[in-house]
C-alpha positions as CSV (number, residue, x, y, z in Angstrom):
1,X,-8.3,14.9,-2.1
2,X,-5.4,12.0,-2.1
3,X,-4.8,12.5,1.7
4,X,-8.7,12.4,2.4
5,X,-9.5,9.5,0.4
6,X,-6.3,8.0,2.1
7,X,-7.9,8.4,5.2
8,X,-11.1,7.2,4.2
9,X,-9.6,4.0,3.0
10,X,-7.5,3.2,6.0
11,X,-10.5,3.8,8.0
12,X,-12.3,1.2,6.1
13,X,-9.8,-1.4,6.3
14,X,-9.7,-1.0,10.3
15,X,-6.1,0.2,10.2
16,X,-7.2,3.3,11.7
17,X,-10.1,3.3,14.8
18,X,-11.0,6.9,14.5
19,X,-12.1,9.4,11.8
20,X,-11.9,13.1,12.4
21,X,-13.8,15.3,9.2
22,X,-15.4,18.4,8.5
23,X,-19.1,18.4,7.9
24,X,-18.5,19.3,4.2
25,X,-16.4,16.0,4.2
26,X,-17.9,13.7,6.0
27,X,-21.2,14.4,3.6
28,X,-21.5,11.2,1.8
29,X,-19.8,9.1,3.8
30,X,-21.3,5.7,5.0
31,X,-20.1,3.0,7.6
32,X,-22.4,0.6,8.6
33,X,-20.5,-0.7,11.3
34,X,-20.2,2.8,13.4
35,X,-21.3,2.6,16.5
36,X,-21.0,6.1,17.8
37,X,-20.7,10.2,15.9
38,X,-19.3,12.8,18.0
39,X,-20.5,16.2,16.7
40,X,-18.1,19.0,18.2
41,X,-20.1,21.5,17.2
42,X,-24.0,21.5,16.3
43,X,-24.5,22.9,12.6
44,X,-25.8,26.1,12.7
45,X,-28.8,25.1,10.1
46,X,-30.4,21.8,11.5
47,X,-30.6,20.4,7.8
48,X,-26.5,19.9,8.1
49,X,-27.6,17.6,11.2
C-alpha cells in the first residue's frame, strides 16, 4: 500500500508523467487533468469499463 500511494502522490505532484495500475487499483482514482487512458486490455465484464 506505501509503494502505491507513493506512486499516487508523485503522480500528483507531476514528478512522474505516467501512471501504470491494475484495474482493481486504479478504482477510485481521479485526475482531472488526464488527458488520455490507455486500457491494455478490455475488462472482461463491461461494468469494470
Amino acid at each position: 500500500q506505501e509503494e502505491r500511494t507513493k506512486a499516487i502522490e508523485a503522480f500528483k505532484e507531476e514528478k512522474k508523467d505516467v501512471l501504470v495500475a491494475t484495474d482493481v487499483a486504479s478504482k477510485g482514482l481521479d485526475f482531472p487533468a488526464i488527458q488520455h487512458v490507455v486500457n491494455y486490455d478490455m475488462p472482461e465484464e463491461i461494468e469494470n469499463y
